[in-house]
C-alpha positions in Angstrom: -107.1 -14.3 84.6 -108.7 -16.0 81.6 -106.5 -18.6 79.8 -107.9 -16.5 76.5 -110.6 -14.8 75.0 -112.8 -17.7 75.3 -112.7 -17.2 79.1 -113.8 -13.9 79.0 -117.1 -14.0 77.4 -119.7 -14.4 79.5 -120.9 -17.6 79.9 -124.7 -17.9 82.1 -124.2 -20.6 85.0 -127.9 -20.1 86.5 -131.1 -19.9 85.4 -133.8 -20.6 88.2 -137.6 -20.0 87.9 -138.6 -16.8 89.8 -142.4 -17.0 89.0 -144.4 -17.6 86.3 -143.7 -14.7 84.0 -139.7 -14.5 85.0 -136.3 -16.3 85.4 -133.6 -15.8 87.3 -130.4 -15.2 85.4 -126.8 -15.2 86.6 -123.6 -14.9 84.3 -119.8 -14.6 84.8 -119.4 -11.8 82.7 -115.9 -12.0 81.9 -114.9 -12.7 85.2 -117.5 -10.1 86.8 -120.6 -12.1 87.7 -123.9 -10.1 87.3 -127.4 -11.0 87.6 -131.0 -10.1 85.9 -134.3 -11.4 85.3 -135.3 -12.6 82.2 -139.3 -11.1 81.2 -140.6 -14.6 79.1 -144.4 -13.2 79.0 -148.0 -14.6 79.4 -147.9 -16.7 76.5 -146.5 -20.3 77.0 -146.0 -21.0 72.8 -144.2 -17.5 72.1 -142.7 -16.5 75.5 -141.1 -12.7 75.1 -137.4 -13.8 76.3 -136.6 -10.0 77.1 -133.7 -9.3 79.6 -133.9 -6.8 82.1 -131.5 -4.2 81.8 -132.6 -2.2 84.0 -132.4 -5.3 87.1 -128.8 -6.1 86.4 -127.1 -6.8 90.0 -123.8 -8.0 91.2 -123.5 -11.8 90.7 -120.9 -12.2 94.1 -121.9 -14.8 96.0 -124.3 -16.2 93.2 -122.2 -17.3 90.8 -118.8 -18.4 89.8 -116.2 -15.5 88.1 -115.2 -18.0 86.1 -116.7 -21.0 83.5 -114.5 -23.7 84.6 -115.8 -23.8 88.3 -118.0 -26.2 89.7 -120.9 -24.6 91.1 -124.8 -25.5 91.9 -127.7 -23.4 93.5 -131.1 -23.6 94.2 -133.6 -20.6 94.3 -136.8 -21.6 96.5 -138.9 -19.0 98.8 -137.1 -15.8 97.2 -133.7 -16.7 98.6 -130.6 -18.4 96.8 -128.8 -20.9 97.9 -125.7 -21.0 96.2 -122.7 -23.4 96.2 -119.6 -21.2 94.3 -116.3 -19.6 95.1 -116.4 -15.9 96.0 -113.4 -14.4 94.7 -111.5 -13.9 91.6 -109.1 -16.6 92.0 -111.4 -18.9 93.3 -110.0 -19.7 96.2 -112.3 -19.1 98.5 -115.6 -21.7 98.1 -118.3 -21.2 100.3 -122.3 -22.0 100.8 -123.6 -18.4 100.3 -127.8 -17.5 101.3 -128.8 -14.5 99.7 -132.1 -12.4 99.2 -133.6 -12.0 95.3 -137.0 -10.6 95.6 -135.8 -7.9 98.0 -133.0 -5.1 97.8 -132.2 -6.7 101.1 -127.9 -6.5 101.2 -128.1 -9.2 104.3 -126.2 -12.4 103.6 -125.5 -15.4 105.2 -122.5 -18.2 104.8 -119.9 -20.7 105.6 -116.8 -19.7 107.5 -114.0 -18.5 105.3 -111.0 -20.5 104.8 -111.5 -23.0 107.9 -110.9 -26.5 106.3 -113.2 -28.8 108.5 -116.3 -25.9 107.0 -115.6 -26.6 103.8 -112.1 -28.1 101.8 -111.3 -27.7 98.4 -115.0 -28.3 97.6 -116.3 -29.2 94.5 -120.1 -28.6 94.0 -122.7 -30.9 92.1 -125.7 -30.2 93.2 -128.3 -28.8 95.3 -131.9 -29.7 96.5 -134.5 -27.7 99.3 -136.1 -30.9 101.0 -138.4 -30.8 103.7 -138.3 -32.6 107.1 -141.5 -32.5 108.2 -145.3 -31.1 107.9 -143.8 -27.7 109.7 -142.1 -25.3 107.4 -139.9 -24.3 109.9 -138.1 -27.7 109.8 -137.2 -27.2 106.2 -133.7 -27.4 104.6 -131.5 -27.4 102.0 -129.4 -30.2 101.2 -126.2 -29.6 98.9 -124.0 -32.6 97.3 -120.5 -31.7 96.4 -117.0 -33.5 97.3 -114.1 -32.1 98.7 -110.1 -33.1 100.3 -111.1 -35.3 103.7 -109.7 -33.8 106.2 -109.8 -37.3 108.2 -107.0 -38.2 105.6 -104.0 -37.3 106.6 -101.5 -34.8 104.1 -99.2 -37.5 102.7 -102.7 -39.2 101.9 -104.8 -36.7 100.5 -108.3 -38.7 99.8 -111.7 -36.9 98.2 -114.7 -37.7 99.7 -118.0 -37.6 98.2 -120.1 -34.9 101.6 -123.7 -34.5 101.9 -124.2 -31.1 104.0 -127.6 -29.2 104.8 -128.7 -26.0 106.7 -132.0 -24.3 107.8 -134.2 -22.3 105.9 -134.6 -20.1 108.7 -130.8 -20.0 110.2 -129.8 -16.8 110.2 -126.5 -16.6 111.8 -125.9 -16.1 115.8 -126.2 -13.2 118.1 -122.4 -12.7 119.5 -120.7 -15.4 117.6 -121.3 -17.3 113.9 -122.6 -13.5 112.4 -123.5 -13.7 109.1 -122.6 -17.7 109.5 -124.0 -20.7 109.1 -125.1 -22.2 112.4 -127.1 -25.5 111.3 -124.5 -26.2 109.3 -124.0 -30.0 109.3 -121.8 -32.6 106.8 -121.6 -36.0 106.5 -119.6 -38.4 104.1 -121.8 -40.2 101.2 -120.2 -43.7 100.6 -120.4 -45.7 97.4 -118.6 -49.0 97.8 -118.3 -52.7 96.6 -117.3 -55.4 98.7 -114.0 -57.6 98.4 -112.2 -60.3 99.4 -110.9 -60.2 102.7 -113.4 -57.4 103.8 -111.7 -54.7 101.4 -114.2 -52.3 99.7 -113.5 -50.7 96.7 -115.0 -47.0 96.3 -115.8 -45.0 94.6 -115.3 -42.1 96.3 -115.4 -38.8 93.8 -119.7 -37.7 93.5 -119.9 -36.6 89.6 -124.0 -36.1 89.2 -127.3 -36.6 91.8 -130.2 -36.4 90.9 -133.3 -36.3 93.3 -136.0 -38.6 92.1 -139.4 -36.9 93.7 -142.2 -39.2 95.2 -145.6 -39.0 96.4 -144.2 -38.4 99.8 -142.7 -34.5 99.0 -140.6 -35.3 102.5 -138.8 -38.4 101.1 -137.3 -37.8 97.5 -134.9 -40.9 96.3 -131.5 -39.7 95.7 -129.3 -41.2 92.9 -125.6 -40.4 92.8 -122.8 -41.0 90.2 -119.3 -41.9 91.7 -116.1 -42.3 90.1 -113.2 -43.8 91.3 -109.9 -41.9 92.3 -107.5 -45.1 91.9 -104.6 -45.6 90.0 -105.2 -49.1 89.6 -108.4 -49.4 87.7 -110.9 -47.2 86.1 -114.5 -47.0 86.5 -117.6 -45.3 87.8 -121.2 -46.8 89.5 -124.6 -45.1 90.4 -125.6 -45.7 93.8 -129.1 -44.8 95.4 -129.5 -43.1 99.0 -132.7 -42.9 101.2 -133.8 -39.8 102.8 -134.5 -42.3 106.1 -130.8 -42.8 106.0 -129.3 -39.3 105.9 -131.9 -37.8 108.2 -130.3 -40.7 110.3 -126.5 -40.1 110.2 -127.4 -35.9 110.9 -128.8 -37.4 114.1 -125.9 -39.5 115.0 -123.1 -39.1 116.7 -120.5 -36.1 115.8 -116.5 -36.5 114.9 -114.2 -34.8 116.8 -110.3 -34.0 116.7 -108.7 -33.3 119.9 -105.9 -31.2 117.8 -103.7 -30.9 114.8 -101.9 -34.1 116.1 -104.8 -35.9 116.9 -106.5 -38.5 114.9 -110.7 -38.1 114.5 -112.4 -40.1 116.8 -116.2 -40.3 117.4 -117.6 -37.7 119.7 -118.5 -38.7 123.4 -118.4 -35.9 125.6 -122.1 -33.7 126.3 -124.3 -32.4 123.4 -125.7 -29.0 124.3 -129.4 -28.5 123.7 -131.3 -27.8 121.9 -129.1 -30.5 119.1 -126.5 -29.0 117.3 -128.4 -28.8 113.7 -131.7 -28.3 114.5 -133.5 -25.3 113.3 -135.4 -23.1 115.6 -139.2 -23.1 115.9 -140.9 -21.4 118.1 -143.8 -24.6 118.4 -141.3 -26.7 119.4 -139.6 -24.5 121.9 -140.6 -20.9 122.7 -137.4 -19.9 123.7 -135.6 -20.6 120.7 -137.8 -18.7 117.9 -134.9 -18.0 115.6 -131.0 -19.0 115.4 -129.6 -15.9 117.4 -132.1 -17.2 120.7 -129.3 -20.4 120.6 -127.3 -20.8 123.6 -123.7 -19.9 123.8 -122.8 -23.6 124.4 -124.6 -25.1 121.1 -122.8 -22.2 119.2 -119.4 -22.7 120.4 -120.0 -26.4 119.2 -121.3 -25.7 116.3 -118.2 -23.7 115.5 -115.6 -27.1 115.4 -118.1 -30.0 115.1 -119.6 -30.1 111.2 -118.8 -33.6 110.6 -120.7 -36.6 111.2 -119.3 -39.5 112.2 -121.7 -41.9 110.7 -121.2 -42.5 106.8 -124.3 -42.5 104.4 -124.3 -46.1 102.8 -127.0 -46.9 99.9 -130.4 -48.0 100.4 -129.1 -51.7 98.3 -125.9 -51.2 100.3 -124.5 -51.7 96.7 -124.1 -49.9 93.6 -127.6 -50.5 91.3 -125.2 -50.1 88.0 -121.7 -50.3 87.7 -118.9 -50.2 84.8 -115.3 -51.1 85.3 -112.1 -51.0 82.6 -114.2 -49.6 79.9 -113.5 -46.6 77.7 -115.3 -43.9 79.3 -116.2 -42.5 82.6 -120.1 -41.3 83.7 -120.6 -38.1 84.4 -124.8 -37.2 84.1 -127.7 -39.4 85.2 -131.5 -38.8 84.5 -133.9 -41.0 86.7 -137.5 -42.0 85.0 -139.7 -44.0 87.5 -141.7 -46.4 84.8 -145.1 -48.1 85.5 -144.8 -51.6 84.1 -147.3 -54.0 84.0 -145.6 -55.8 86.7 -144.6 -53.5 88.9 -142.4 -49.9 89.1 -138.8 -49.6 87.4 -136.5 -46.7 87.9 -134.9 -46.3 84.2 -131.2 -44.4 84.4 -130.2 -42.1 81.4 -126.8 -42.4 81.6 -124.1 -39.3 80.0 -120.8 -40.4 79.7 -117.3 -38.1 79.0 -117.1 -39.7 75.2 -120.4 -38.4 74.2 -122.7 -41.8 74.6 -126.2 -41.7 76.4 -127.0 -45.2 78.3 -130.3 -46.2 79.0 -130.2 -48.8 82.1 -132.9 -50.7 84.4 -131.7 -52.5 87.3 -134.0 -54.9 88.3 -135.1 -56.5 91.6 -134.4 -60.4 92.2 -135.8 -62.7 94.7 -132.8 -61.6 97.4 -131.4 -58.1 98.0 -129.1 -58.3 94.9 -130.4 -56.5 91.2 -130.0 -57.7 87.5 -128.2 -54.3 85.6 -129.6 -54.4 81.9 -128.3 -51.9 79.5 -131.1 -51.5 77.5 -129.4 -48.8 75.3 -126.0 -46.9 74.7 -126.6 -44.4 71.6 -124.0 -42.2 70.1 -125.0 -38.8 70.2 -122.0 -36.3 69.9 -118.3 -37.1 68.5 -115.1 -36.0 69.6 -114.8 -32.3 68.8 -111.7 -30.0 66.7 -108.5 -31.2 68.8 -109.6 -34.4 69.6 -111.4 -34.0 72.9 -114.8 -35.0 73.9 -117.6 -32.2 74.9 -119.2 -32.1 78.1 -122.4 -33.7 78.2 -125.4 -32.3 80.2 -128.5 -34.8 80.5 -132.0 -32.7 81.2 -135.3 -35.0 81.4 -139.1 -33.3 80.7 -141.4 -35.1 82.2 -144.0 -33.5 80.8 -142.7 -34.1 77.5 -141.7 -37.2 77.7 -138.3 -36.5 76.4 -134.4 -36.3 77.2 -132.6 -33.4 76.4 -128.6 -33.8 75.6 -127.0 -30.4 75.6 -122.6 -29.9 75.1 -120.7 -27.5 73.0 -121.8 -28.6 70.0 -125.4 -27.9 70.4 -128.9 -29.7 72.1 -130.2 -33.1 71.3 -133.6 -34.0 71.6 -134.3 -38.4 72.7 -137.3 -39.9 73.1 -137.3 -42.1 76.1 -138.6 -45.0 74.6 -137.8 -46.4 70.4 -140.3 -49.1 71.1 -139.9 -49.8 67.1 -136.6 -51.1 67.0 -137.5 -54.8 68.8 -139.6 -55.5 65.9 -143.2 -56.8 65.5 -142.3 -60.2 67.2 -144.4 -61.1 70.7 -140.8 -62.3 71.5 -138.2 -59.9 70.8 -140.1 -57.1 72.4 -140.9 -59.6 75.5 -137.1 -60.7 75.3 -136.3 -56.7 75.5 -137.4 -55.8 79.1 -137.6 -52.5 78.0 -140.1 -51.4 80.4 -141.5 -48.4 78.4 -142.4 -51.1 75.7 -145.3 -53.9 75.5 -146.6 -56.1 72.9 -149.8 -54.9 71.7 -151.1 -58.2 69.9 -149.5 -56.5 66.6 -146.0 -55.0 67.3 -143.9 -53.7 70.1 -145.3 -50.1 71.3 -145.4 -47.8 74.3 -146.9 -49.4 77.2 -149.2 -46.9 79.0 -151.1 -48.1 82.3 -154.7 -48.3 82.8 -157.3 -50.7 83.8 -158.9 -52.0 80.2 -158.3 -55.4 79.5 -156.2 -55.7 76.3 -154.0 -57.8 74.5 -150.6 -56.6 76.0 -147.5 -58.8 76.9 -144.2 -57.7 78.7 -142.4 -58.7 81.5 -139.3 -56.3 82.2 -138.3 -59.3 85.8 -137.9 -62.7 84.2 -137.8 -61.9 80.2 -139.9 -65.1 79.7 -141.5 -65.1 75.8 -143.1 -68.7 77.3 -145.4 -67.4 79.8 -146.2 -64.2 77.6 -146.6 -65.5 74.1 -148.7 -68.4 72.5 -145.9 -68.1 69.5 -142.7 -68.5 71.2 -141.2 -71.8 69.8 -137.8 -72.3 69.2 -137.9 -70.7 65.4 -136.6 -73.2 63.6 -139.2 -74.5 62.0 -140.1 -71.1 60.4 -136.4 -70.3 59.5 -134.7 -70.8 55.3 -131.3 -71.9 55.9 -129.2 -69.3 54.5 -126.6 -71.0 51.8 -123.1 -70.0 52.3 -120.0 -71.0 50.2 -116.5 -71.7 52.0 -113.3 -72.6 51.0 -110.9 -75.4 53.3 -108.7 -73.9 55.2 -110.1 -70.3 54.5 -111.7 -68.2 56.2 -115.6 -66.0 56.1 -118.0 -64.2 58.3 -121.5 -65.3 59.7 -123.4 -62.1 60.9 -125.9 -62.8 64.0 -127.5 -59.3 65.0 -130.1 -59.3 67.7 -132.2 -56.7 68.6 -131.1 -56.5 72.0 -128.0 -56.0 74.3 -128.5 -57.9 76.9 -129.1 -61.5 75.1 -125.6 -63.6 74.8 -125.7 -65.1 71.3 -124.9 -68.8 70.9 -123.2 -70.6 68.1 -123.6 -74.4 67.3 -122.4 -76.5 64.4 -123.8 -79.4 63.4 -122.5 -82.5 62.0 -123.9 -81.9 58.3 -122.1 -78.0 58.6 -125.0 -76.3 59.3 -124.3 -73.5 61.6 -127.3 -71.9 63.9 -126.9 -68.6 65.5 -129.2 -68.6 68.7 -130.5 -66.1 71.0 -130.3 -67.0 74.4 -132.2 -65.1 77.2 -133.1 -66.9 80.3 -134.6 -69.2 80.2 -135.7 -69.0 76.8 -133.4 -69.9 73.7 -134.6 -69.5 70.2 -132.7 -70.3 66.9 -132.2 -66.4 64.8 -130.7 -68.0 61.7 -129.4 -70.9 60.2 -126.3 -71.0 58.0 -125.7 -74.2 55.2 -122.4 -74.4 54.4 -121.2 -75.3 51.4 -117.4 -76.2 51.2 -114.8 -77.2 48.9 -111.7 -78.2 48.9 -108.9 -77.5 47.2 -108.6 -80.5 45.0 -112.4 -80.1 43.9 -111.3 -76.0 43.2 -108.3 -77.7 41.1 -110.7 -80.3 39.4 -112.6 -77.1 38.6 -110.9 -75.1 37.0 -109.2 -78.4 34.9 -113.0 -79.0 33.6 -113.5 -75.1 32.8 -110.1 -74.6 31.3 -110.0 -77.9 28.9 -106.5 -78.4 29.6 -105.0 -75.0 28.9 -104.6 -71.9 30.0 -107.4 -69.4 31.5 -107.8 -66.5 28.1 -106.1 -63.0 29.7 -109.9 -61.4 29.2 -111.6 -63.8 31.7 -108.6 -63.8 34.2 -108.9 -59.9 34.3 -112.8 -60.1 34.8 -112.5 -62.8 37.2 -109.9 -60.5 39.3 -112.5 -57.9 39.3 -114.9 -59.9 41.6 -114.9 -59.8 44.6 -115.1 -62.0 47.4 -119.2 -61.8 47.9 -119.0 -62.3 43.8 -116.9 -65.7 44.1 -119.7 -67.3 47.2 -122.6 -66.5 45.1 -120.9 -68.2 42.1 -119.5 -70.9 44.3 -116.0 -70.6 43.5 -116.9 -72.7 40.4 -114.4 -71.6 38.1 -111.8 -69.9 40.2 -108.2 -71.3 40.9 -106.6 -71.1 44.4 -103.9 -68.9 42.5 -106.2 -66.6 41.2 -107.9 -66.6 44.7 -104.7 -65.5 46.1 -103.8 -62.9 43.2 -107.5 -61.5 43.7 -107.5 -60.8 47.1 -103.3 -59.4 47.6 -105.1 -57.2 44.9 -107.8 -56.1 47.1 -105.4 -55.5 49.7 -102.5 -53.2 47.9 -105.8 -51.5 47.0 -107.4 -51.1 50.1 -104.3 -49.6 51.8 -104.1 -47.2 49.3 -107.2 -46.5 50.4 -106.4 -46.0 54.1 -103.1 -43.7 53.6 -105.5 -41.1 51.2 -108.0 -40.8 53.7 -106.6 -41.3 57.2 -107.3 -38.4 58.0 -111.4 -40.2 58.4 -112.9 -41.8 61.3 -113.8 -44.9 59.5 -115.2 -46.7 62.8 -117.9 -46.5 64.3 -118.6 -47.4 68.1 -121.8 -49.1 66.8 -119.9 -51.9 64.1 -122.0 -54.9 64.0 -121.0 -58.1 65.6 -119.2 -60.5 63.5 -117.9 -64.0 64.4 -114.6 -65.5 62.8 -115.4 -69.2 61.8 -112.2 -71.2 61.1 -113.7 -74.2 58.7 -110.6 -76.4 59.2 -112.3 -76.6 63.4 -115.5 -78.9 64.0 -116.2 -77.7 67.2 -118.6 -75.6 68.7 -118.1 -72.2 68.5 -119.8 -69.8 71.0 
């Protein structure tokens, strides 16, 4: 089935933690999944890594046949939980429970081939969450996306689903046998409002990522849409409450009359105990496992999975979103900072052209957020054939470090480079990085604790006023750089911050001195200062008159002054160069550089990180921003 020998390798798609000593390994072996344990030892610093031979089982049900599938799963209380297609062509997806510690055959699943189960699925991931204090209220929740079937089949729309089921469902008595029946979905919604009451979604789920808390029972979910449009481009990360899916599984139900029917919101008598809820004998006696429910709830259960009720974000808006730029986001990787004024959820962003963006969204005064992109680092190029490798973003908390993994190996980040804002009270202030603090000597990692010390940051506001005793303007401190010009030509004036997220701010004064400012509100502070010096073309003329004594230039100085080049002629200050000559130099400099370019085309001579340069026309007195 393999589109070549590269499909028929086998490629692992699980490795779960089985204990302490062992991991749970699952593989497609060439289009034959098996299983095994890996043996990794007693010693944490040289771990054994020795594969079981003897262990190896069929992979059916546990993992995909083949590497292209999506496919998640989640091993927690000796049982996996597995989201994967169960057949060689892959055409039948399901949500598949099945023993590991025992030689237990039993399995449980989601009905085969019935659309309003499962449609088309695509699986992203997978998380075992519990309700409350009693273990017999815990479930597993699994994020994938899939055809709607509310859309109709000259509209076919994907839909982001949330669905969940019992730990301890296992299947009815006479009808749902070896089936699901807690088996509940409801439709995760990432949106933006418009004009005229039009939202824009982003409907296709790419990444989640549960954020854990204190509270074990309330976990913050952040998801990664993108959009399906023809119209525009883009993706946005949205964050979902527990509070808020617990509540649309207890809403009302959708229903469909019949194939002609439209879905409608369900009105009619819901059986008892509520379809959904896991058995437990504490709660009710009668109902100690799935096969005690009655026929009623089970016959329900069998055509009403959907919810009617839509799951909308806790900010009932995306926290970050990107529109019309050149890649898409696939992986995100959610750090909860302390800061010294308060807690920041920091997003490591993977995107499809190998860049990593680091993003906090900050809190304002009302319900909206400030997105800063604190980051966006280059860490694989396009691969042999022109395509870009698939990113996969893993965070170690106990490490303190963010792991990059694609085809082309593993990348190791640190989540804070602290050292790059400088020494300044200002520029690390102006950062709003919240892993990074002024230290009374240079920008370093902020870490928490109650001794008083000289630290300054202030990831909100980004005020340098009210955190350091130095934060002027600049200008007094600042050499005006001397730069030559010529009238009616043209140079660049390089202003490089040490941040994204400041605008920078170009002003000319009336003596030609150009300051390059870095604006962050509501501070503004002058980063250099440019004198210009510039001549005309009748002083050039003068020139070259005065150097010449009337004749010609000698063929030996013409041909060394042709050599220079154009950073040669400012630091001289075009004292004894002729507009001709100016010309003549630089059509030299540019038969040459072509040359150049048609020898070695075959380069990538760009990079994605090319410092910002502003075009100053010196023929314009105005100011240029």
């Amino acid at each position: 089935k393999g589109d070549g020998l590269t499909d028929c390798g086998n490629y692992v798609r699980l490795l779960q933690s089985f204990n302490k000593t062992h991991i749970y390994v699952c593989g497609t072996g060439a289009y034959y999944p098996q299983c095994t344990y890996i043996d990794l030892g007693h010693s944490t610093e040289e771990p054994l890594f020795h594969l079981k031979y003897h262990a190896v089982e069929s992979g059916r049900g546990r993992c995909p046949f083949s590497p292209q599938e999506s496919f998640t799963a989640r091993l927690t209380d000796g049982d996996l939980y597995a989201g994967t297609s169960v057949d060689f062509m892959g055409a039948n997806a399901a949500i598949f429970r099945s023993s590991v510690h025992s030689s237990s055959q039993h399995y449980i699943r989601t009905e085969a081939y019935q659309d309003h189960w499962l449609n088309e699925p695509e699986f992203v991931g997978s998380f075992s969450i519990p309700d409350t204090h009693s273990v017999d209220d815990d479930k597993v929740y699994f994020f994938f996306k899939e055809t709607a079937v509310e859309s109709s089949q000259w509209d076919r729309r994907v839909y982001s689903r949330v669905a969940r089921v019992c730990k301890n469902d296992i299947g009815g008595k006479r009808s749902l046998i070896n089936r699901w029946s807690t088996f509940l979905k409801a439709r995760l919604v990432c949106s933006v409002s418009g004009p005229g009451g039009i939202d824009t979604q982003f409907d296709e789920l790419e990444d989640i990522f549960m954020l854990e808390t204190k509270d074990s029972q309330n976990p913050i979910i952040y998801g990664v849409f993108s959009t399906s449009s023809s119209v525009f481009r883009g993706s946005a990360v949205c964050v979902y409450s527990m509070a808020s899916i617990r509540a649309a599984f207890n809403g009302p139900f959708a229903h469909k009359e019949g194939p002609d029917h439209r879905w409608v919101e369900f009105k009619g008598r819901i059986p008892y105990p509520r379809p959904g809820t896991c058995p437990s004998e504490t709660y009710d006696p009668l109902h100690k496992s799935t096969r005690d429910f009655p026929d009623d709830l089970v016959s329900f259960m069998r055509g009403h999975q959907l919810m009617w009720d839509p799951i909308l974000p806790a900010t009932r808006q995306p926290v970050f979103m990107q529109v019309n730029v050149p890649h898409i986001l696939r992986k995100v990787v959610v750090d909860r900072v302390d800061a010294e004024d308060g807690q920041y959820d920091v997003l490591h962003l993977g995107t499809d052209n190998g860049k990593v963006l680091k993003v906090v969204s900050v809190p304002k005064d009302n319900t909206e957020t400030e997105e800063i992109i604190l980051e966006e680092l280059t860490v694989f190029q396009k691969m042999t054939g022109g395509c870009w490798p698939l990113i996969i973003v893993v965070y170690v908390c106990q490490q303190q470090q963010l792991y990059v993994s694609s085809e082309e190996g593993v990348v190791q980040l640190s989540l804070q480079r602290c050292h790059l804002y400088g020494k300044g009270c200002v520029d690390c202030c102006l950062a709003r990085d919240p892993y990074c603090a002024w230290d009374g000597l240079t920008c370093s990692r902020y870490f928490p604790t109650n001794k008083r010390r000289a630290r300054r940051q202030d990831v909100k506001h980004g005020d340098p006023m009210s955190q350091c005793h130095d934060a002027g303007d600049g200008f007094e401190s600042l050499e005006a750089k001397l730069v030559y010009g010529v009238e009616s030509n043209a140079t660049f004036l390089e202003c490089l911050p040490r941040f994204q997220q400041a605008p920078v701010q170009w002003t000319v004064q009336p003596s030609q001195a150009h300051t390059s400012k870095v604006m962050e509100k509501p501070y503004l502070y002058v980063l250099y200062i440019f004198d210009i010096n510039l001549n005309t073309i009748l002083q050039i003329n003068k020139t070259r008159v005065r150097g010449g004594n009337g004749g010609a230039i000698g063929h030996t100085q013409s041909h060394t002054q042709l050599n220079r080049n154009y950073k040669d002629l400012h630091m001289m200050g075009m004292a004894s160069v002729s507009v001709d000559e100016y010309c003549e130099q630089m059509w030299y400099r540019e038969k040459k550089k072509q040359q150049k370019l048609r020898q070695l085309k075959w380069k990538q001579t760009q990079t994605d990180n090319r410092k910002a340069r502003v075009h100053i026309q010196y023929q314009l007195y105005t100011n240029i921003i």
